[in-house]
N, C-alpha and C positions, 0 to 999 in steps of 0.2 A: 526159500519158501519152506523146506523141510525145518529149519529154526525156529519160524513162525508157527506151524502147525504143533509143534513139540509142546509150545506154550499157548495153552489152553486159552486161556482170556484173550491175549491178542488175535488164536483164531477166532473164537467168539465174536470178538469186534468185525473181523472180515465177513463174519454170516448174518453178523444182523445187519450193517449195511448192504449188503446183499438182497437180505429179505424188504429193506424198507423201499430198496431199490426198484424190486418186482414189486410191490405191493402201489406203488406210484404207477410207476407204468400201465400197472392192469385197470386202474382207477379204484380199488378196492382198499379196505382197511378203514376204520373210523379215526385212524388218527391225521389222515389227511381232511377231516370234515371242514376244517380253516378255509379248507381252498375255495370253496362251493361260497355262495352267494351271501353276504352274512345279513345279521339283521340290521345294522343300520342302513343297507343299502336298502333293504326292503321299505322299511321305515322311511327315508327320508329322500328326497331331490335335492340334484344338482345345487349348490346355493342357499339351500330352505336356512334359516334361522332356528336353531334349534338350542335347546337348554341340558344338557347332561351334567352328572357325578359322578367321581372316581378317584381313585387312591393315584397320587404322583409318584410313580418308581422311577423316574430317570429325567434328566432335562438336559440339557446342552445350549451352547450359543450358536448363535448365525445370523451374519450379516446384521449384525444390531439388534436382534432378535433375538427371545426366548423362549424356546419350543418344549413342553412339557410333553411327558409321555405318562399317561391314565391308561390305568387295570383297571379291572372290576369295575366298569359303568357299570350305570345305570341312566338310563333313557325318561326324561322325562315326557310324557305322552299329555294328549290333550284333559283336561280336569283334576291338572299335576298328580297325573299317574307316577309308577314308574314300572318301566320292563327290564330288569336284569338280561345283560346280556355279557357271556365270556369272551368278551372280545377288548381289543384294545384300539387306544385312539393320539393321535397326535394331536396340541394343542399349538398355535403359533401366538403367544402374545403381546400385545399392542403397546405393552408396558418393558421398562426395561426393568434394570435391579437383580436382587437372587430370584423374588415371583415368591410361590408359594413354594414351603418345604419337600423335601425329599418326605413319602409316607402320610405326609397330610392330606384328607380327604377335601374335597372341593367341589362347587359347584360351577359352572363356568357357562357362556354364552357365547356362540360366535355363529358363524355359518360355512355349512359341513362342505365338504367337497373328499369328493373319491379319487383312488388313484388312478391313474392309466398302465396299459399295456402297451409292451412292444407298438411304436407306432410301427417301426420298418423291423426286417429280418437283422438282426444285430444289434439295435437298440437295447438300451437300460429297459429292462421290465420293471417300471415303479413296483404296481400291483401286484407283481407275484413275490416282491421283494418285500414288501413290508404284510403282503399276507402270509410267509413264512413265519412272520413273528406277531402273526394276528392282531395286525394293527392295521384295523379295517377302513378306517376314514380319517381325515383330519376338521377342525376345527381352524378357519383363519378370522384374523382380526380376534381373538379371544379376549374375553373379558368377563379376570373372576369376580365373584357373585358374593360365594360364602367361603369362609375357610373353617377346616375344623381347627379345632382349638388343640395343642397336642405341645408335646415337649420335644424339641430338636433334635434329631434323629441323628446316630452315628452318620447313616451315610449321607446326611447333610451337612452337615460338619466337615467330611472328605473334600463335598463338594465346593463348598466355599473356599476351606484352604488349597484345596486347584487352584480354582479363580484366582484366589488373592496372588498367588505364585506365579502365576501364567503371567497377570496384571505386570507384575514387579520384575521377569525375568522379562519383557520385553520392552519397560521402561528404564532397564540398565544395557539391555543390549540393543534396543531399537527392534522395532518390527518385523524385521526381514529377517536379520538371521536368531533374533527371540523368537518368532514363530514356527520357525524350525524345530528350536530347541525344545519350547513349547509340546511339540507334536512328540517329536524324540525320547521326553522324559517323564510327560504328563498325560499323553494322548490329548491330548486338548488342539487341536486343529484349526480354533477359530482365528488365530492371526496368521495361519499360516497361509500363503496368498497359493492361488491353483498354479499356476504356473511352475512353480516352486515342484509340487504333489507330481505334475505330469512330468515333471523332466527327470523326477527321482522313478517314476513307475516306470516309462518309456527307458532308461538304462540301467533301470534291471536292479535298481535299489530301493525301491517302493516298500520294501519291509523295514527299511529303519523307520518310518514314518507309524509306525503300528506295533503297539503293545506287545510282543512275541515274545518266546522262547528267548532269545537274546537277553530282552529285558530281566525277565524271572530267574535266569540260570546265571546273571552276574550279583542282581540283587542277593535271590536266594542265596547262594553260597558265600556274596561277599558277609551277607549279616553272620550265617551259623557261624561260618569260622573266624569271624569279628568277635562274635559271643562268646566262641569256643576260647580264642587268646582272651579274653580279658575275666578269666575264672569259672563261666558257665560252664555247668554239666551237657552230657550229652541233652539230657531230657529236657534242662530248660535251656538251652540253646536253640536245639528245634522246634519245641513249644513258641518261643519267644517270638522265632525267628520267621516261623510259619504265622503266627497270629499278623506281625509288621508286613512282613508280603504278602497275605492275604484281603489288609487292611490297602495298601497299591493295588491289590489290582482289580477291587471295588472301587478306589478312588478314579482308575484310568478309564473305566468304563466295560469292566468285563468282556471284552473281549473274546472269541473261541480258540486265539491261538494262546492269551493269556491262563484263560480257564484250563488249558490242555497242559500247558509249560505247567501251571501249580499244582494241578492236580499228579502230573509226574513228582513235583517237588515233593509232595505230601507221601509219596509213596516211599521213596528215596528215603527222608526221613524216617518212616515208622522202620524199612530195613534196618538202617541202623541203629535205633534204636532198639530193637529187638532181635538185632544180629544176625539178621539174614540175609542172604545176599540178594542184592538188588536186579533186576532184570528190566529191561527197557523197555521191550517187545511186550512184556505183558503190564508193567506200568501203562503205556501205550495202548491196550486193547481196553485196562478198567474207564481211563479217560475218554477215550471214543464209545464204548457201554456208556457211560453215565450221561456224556453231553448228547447222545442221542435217542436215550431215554425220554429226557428232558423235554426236548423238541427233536423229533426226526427229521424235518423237514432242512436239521444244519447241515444234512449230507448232502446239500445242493449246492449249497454258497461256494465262493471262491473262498474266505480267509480260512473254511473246517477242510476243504480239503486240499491246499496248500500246505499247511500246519501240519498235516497228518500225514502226509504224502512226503513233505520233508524230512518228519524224522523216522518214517519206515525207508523212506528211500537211506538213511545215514547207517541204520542197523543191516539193510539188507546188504549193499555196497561198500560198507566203510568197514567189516571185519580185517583184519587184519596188517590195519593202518599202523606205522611205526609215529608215536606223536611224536612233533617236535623237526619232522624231515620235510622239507619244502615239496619235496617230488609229491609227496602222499596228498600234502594239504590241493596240490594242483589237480593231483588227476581226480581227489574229490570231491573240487566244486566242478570241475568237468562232469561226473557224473552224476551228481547229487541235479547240474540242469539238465541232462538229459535225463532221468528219472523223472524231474515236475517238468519237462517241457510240455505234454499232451494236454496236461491240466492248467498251465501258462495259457496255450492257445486257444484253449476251449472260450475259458472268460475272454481273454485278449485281443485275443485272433493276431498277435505280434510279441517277437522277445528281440534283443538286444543279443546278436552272437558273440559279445565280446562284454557280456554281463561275468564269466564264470571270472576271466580275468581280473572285472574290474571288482567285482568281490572278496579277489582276496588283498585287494590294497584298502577295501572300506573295512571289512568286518572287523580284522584287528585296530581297526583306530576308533570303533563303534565303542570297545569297553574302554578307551580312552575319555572319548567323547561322552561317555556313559557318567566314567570316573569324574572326570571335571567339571559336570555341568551338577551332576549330584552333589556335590561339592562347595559349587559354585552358590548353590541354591542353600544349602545350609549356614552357609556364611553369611551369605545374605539375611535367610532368616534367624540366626543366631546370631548378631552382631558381640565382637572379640575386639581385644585393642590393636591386634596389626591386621582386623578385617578389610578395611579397605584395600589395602594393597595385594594380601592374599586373593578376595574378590576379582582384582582388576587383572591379575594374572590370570585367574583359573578362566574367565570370561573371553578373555584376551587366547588361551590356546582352545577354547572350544569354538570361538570365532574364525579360527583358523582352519579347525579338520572341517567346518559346516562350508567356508570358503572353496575350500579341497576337492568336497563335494560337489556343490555348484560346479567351478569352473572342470571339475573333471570331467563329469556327467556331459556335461556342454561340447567339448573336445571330444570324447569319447562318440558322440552321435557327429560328428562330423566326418567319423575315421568313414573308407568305402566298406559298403554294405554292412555299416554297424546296424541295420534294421532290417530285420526278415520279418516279411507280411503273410503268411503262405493261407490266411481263413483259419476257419476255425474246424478244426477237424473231424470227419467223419466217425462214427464209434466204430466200423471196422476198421478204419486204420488207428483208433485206436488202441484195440485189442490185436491188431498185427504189431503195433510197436511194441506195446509190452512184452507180447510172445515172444517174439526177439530178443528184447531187452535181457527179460529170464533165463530164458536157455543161452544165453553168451554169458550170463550171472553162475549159473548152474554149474556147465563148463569147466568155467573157469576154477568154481571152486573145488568142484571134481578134483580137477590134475593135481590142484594143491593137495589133495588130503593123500594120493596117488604117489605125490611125491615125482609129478612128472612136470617138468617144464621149457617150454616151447622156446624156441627162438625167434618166434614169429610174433610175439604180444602185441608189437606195437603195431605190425600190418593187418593183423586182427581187431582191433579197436579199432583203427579205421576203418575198417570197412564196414565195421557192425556201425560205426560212427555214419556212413556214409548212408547206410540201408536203413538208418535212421529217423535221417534228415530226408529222404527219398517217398519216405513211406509218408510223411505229414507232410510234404512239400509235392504230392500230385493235385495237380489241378485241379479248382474246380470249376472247373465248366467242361463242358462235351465237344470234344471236335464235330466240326460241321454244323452245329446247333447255335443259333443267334438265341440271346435270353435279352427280353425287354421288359424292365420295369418301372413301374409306374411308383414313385416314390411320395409316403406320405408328411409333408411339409404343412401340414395344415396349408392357410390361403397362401398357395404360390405352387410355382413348378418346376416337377425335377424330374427326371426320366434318364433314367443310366440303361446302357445297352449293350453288349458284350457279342463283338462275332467268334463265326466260329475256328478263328486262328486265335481268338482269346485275347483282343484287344480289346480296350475301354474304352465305352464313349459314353457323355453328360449330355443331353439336352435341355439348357436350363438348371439354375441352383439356387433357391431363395425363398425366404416367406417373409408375411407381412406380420403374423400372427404367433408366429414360435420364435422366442430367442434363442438367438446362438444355435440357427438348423444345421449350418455347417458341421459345429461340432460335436451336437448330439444327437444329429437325424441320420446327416448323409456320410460324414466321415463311418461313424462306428459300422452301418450298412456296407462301405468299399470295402472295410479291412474284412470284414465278416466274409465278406467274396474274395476274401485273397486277393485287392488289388490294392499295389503298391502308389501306381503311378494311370493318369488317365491319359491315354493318347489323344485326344481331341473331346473338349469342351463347345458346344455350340450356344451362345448366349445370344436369344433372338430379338431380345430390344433393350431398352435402359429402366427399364421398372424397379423398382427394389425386389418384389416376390418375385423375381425371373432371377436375382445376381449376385445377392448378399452374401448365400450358403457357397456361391464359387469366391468372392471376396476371401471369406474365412478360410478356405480350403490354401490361397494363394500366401495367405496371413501366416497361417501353421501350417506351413511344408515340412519346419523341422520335426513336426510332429507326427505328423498327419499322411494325406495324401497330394503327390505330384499333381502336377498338370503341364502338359510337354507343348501343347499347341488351344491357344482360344483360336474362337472364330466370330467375328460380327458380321453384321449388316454392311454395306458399303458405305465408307466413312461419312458421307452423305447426311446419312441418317444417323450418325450418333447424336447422344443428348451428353450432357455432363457426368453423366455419370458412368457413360461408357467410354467416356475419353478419362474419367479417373480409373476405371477398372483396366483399361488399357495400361494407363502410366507403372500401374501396381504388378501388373504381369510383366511387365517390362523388370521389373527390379529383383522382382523374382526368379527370373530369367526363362519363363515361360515366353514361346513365340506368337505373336498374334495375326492372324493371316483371317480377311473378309473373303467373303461368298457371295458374288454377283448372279444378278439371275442367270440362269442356265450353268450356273458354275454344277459342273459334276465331281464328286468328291467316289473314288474306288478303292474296295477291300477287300479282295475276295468274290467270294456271291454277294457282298456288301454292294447299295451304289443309293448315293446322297445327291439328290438332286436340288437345288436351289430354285422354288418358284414364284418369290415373292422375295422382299420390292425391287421394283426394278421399273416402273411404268411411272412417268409423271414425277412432281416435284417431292419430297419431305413432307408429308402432314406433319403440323403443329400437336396432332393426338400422337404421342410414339407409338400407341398400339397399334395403329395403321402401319404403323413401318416394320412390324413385327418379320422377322425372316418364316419363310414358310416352307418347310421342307419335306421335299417326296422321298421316301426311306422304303427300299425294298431289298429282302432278301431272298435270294432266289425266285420264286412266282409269290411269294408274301409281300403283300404291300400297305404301306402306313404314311397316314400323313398327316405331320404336326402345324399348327395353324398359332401357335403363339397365342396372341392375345387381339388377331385380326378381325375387325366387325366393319358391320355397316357397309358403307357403297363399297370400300376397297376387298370388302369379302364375293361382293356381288361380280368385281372386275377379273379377282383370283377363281372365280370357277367361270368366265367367260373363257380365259388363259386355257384351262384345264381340258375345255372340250376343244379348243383349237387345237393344244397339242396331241388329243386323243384322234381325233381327225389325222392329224399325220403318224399314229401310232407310236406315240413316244410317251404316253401313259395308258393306264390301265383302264378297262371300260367299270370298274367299280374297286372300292378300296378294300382291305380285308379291315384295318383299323383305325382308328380316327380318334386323334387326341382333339378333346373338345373346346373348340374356341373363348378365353378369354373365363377359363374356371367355368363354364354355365350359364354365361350373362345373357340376357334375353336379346340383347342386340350382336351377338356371334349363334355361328351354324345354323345361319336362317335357310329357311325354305328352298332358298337357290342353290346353295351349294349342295346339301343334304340330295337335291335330286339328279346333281353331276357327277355325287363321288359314290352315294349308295354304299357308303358301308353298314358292314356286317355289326361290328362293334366299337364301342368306342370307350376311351378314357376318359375321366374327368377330375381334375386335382381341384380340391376347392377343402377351408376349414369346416370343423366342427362348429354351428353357431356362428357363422360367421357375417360380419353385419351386413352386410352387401345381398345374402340370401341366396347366393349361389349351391347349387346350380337353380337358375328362374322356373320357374311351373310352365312357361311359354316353352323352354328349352327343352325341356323333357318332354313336352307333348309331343315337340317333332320331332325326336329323337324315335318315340314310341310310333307315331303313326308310319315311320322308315322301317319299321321292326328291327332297331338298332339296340343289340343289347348293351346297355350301360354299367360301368365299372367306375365305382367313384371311390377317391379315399376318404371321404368325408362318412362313409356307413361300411365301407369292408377294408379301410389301411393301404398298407402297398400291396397294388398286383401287378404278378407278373404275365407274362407272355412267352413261351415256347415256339421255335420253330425250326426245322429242318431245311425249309425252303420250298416244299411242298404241303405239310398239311402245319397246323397251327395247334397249342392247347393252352388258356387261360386259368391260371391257379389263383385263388384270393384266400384267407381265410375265414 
């Protein structure tokens, strides 16, 4: 730290993140005005049809699609007004092709739609992620109108020769591992399949897939000193060489960890050029100045402060590294992930403990992979008279390290415990690890200048290694304390529950209305809770919005989250699709074990009671067969109704007061998940005045056709003074409790 401080600019950079840091927090400062409500949301609804102008800076592909990025609208208003507004907009258009140019002004027609928030605690924030870069609304089904008339813009011209490249590198190497390369050499992502992206980010190599330092500091230096051997002076060597990487890494998509790598580059250069000696730490403080000038709001992303955090963490820890020694390069990327580990977890909420390892058998093949595929691509587009063959080689061994890859990645998450899940971490234990971290940094460097050295190095690393991994790796949740919440899935339900020995339990996992809930509703929300693995799954019928979100959980274990034991209805009552979710846990090697009525399920002050079905044959409706279960913890009691209505609701609270009669339930509930999302024909009049709870849950979507929760349902909800918690108007809520008193948190 005393290094840092010496060099003015790089302190600099630590004060104004700092400052932008507090100024967020307290809600003050005009340069977060972005965040606040903008004007097209004022302007416009959900859907409306609307006509806007704006300058094209950016476009990309997806999924067959063409997604334009507009500055500087303007808002056509009713008697073709228009309202300037500084805001920015996304365009998805209906047409394929280049579209309209990079810098060509347009007018365009679709209908608008906003982003979302966080549905659950750990989800993707759309909305705060594209109103970081003041990209207020989108535009679907787009369709341009006008174009201006303008001459080809350099960074059009980038853009296409991408494309065209991307086109060509994956119709010489095929899709799979072209898309790769694709992403590797061009930033260009659109062939590369997801699968692919999560198996390189889950083992710990997610940055060869992204424009970074790697890229710029092989390029950068491969050009100068290319320039340099073949007669350039200094001056146009760097001029040159600066102008061609500059011109990369417009073409890749700018980037913050590219902008950060050139902007050092550019520094490096003007030293030597002007014979000064180069200094990192404060190259590094002008780059983080200038990008967060720019926009302050980058000091929130995961790529500014990954980027930034890598190579402070390489200046602060890698002094007096011997290059070229195996020891050094090991115990560096050892420290280099404990340094971005807190900032890993924060976005992640998981790393790979056997990434530092596998790091260092990828990186050094990355400026292989770099070399050959650049190479590759050249020959390509320069054709030569032994191009072919040269081609079919250089293709042939970058096919080979991307294979490397793959299958390494894949072996490597097989090894035991190659995945630590621990949540996402507190800011105190945040700032307990670095305090640590520091002062064993400090330390250390102390005795070196001291000229004093221990015999004990290595049982010192560990332990500071150990106090670590200790300090991100407490718990989170409360002993003695059950947390229940109510998970937002749009139309369907989910209810994850956690006692107070800190086991997992699902109630339900599915919607009808969110694709892919598993993997981007309820998975991102486990790991976020630090849970690896669920100890019991309870799936109460065969519905799709009750099972899908556990399906995909079952689908991507390698990824994702465990599940140790389901539980159904009595096989009785299966439909088909809970004898295929059955077949699929089975393969998975999840156990599957049913719950007969009176089945009691114990954990603690946990006890799971089974009160439903169990009377009479199988209805033909399966929500009749819904399981219905009594969940108390300590004197807190709840009880889940599935999707049960009608006469079978009527027969479950006759049940309810016989066994209350013999005191084996409660004379009122404390909560009540509400039957069948809201439907007018669940938590009729009869039950409501058996169980008399206080509060209830209710999962039902936004807009959802069906119209849940009914206006019948909520009257008698309200006439019980039952207060209602729905994800459909407040997201996920949770539930607290000790086992005596209760407290409900929503946003």
């Amino acid at each position: 730290m005393d290094r840092l401080i010496k060099r003015r600019l790089g302190f600099a950079g630590i004060l104004l993140a700092g400052l932008i840091l507090v100024l967020y927090l307290t809600g003050g400062g005009k340069i977060f005005g972005r965040l606040g409500v903008s004007r097209c949301e004022k302007l416009w609804k959900e859907s409306e049809e609307v006509m806007v102008e704006g300058e094209v800076y950016q476009k990309t592909r997806k999924e067959e699609k063409l997604i334009l990025y507009l500055k500087k609208i303007q808002i056509r208003e009713m008697g073709n007004g228009k309202a300037v507004a500084d805001e920015r907009m996304l365009v998805y258009l209906d047409e394929k092709g280049n579209g309209p140019e990079i810098g060509q002004r347009i007018l365009v027609k679709g209908n608008v739609g906003f982003f979302d928030p966080a549905a659950n605690p750990g989800n993707f924030d759309q909305k705060n992620y594209y109103k970081q870069q003041n990209i207020q609304a989108v535009l679907w089904k787009g369709k341009v109108l006008e174009k201006q008339v303008k001459k080809t813009s350099f960074r059009e011209k980038l853009w296409q020769f991408r494309n065209r490249t991307a086109d060509e590198i994956c119709r010489e190497m095929g899709k799979l591992r072209g898309g790769i390369l694709c992403a590797v050499l061009l930033g260009d992502s659109f062939y590369t399949e997801e699968k692919v992206k999560e198996l390189y980010r889950v083992a710990g190599i997610g940055h060869l897939l992204a424009i970074s330092g790697l890229h710029i500091s092989f390029f950068g230096n491969g050009l100068y000193r290319g320039l340099r051997k073949t007669g350039f002076s200094i001056l146009q060597a760097g001029v040159v060489g600066s102008l061609l990487l500059g011109s990369y890494v417009v073409m890749t998509g700018m980037s913050v960890s590219a902008l950060r790598a050139f902007t050092m580059f550019l520094i490096r250069m003007g030293a030597e050029l002007t014979g000064r000696e180069y200094d990192g730490l404060t190259a590094l403080g002008i780059a983080e100045i200038g990008l967060l000038l720019a926009n302050p709001l980058r000091l929130f992303t995961a790529g500014f402060q990954l980027s930034f955090a890598a190579v402070l963490g390489i200046y602060l820890i890698g002094s007096g590294n011997k290059k070229g020694r195996f020891s050094d390069s090991v115990r560096m990327s050892v420290r280099l992930w404990f340094f971005l580990l807190p900032v890993t977890l924060w976005h992640y909420y998981e790393t790979c403990l056997y990434a530092p390892a596998w790091n260092l058998l990828v990186i050094p093949m990355a400026s292989v992979l770099l070399l050959c595929g650049s190479a590759g691509m050249a020959v390509m587009l320069i054709p030569c008279g032994a191009g072919d063959i040269m081609q079919s080689a250089l293709w042939k061994i970058t096919e080979w390290i991307l294979l490397f890859y793959e299958k390494g990645s894949g072996l490597l998450l097989e090894l035991p415990g190659a995945r630590w899940i621990p949540g996402r971490p507190r800011l105190w234990q945040i700032a307990c690890y670095y305090g640590v971290l520091l002062f064993y940094l400090w330390r250390k460097r102390k005795e070196k200048k001291e000229g004093r050295q221990t015999g004990k190095q290595v049982v010192r690393q560990l332990v500071t290694a150990g106090i670590l991994l200790i300090l991100l790796g407490i718990p989170k949740w409360k002993r003695g304390q059950m947390e229940l919440t109510m998970l937002d899935v749009g139309q369907g339900d989910c209810f994850f529950f956690r006692d107070g020995n800190g086991k997992n339990y699902l109630i339900d996992g599915g919607s009808s209305s969110v694709d892919a809930a598993g993997k981007y509703r309820l998975e991102p929300f486990l790991k976020f809770r630090g849970v690896k693995r669920l100890d019991y799954v309870w799936v109460t019928h065969g519905d799709v919005d009750h099972l899908n979100a556990v399906e995909e959980l079952l689908e991507r274990r390698k990824y994702g989250v465990e599940i140790q034991y389901l539980v159904f209805p009595e096989q009785k009552y299966w439909d088909e699709r809970l004898i295929k979710l059955c077949n699929l846990a089975e393969e998975a090697g999840t156990k599957v074990r049913v719950m007969e009525m009176d089945t009691i399920f114990l954990s603690g002050k946990l006890k799971m009671r089974c009160l439903w079905p169990g009377e009479g044959e199988p209805s033909e409706n399966g929500n009749e067969n819904s399981l219905v279960l009594h969940l108390q913890y300590g004197k807190i009691t709840m009880l889940f109704t599935g999707d049960l209505e009608n006469t079978r609701e009527e027969l479950l609270a006759e049940r309810i007061k016989n066994l209350r009669k013999k005191g084996e339930l409660p004379a009122c509930y404390d909560l009540l998940k509400v039957g069948h999302h809201g439907s007018r024909n669940a938590t009729g009049e009869e039950l409501l005045e058996v169980i008399r709870p206080r509060a209830a849950f209710c999962s039902s979507g936004k807009e959802n056709r069906y119209g849940h929760p009914h206006a019948e349902t909520l009257e008698r909800l309200a006439k019980w003074g039952v207060s209602l918690y729905n994800t459909k108007d407040r997201g996920a809520v949770s539930m607290y409790t000790d086992g005596r008193e209760y407290g409900i948190q929503s946003p």
